[in-house]
C-alpha positions as CSV (number, residue, x, y, z in Angstrom):
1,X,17.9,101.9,4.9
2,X,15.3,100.5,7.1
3,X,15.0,96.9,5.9
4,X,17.2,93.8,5.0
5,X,16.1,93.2,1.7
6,X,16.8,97.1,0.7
7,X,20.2,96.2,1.9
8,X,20.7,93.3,0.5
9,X,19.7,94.6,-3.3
10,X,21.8,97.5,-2.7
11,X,24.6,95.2,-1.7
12,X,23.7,93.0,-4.9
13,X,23.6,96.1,-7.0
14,X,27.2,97.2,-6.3
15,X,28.7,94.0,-6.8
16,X,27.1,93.7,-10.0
17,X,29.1,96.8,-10.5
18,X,32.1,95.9,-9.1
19,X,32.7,92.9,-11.3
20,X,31.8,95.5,-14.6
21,X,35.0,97.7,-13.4
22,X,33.2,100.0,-11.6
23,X,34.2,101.5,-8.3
24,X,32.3,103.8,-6.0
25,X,34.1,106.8,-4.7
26,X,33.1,110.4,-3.2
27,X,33.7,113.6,-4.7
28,X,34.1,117.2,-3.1
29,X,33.1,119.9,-5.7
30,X,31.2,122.8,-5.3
31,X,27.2,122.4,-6.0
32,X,27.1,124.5,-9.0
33,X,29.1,121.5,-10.5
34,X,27.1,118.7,-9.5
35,X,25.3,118.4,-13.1
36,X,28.7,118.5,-14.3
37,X,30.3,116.1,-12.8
38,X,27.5,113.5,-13.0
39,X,27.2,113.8,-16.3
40,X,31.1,113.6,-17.1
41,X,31.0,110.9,-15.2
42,X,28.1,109.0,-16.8
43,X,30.4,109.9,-20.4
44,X,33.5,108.2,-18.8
45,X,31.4,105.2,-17.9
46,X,30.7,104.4,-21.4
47,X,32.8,102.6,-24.0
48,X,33.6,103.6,-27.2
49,X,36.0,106.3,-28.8
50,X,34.0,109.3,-27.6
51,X,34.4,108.2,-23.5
52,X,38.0,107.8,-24.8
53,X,37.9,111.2,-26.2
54,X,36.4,112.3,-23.2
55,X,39.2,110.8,-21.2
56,X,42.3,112.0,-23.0
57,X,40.9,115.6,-23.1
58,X,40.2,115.8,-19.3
59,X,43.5,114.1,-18.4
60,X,45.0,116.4,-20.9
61,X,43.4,119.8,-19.1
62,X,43.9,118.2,-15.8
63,X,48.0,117.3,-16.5
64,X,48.1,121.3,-18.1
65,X,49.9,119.4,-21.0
66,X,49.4,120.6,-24.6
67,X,48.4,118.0,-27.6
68,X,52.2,117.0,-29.4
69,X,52.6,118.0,-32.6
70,X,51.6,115.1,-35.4
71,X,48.6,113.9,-33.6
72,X,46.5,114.8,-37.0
73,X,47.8,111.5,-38.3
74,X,46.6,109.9,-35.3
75,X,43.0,111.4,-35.5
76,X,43.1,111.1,-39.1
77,X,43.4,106.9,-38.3
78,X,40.5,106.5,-35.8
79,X,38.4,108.8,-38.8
80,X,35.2,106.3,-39.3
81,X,36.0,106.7,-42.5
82,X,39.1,104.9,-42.7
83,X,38.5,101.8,-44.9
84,X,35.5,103.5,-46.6
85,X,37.4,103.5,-50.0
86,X,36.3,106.9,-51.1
87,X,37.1,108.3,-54.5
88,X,38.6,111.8,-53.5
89,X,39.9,112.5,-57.2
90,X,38.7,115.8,-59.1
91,X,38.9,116.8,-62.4
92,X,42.3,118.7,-63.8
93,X,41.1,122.1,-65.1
94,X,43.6,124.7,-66.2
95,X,41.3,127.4,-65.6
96,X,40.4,130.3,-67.5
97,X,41.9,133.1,-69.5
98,X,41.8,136.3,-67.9
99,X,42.9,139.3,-70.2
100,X,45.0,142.0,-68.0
């Protein structure tokens, strides 16, 4: 970086960052997973459930943990649906005679 004001924008840029919650950090991988990891990065960097479904699932592989038992109920509450007030009833038939 050759002159000041490149500098000085890149130095702007990063504390813009900074005071979002970002933090700059280097990463050894192999280059086959460069795509990879940029784009799982650019997923955590988001907000919202699906970075936060990102998150739990890598620090679940990561830990080598498996998901506890009953965490249906928990997906089940963060459905969009929840609060949509949907009529889920159907109709009682008794079926039909079959003759054996």
């Amino acid at each position: 970086m050759g002159s000041s004001a490149q500098k000085r924008a890149l130095q702007n840029y990063r504390a813009r960052l900074t005071q979002r919650g970002f933090t700059r950090f280097e990463v050894m991988a192999l280059d086959a997973d460069r795509e990879l990891i940029r784009t799982l990065a650019r997923r955590l960097a988001e907000e919202g459930p699906e970075a936060e479904q990102v998150r739990s699932a890598v620090k679940m592989v990561v830990a080598g943990n498996r998901p506890k038992p009953g965490n249906i109920l928990t997906a089940l509450r963060r459905s969009p649906l929840v609060g949509a007030d949907l009529d889920l009833s159907r109709p009682r038939e008794n079926g039909r005679k079959v003759d054996l």
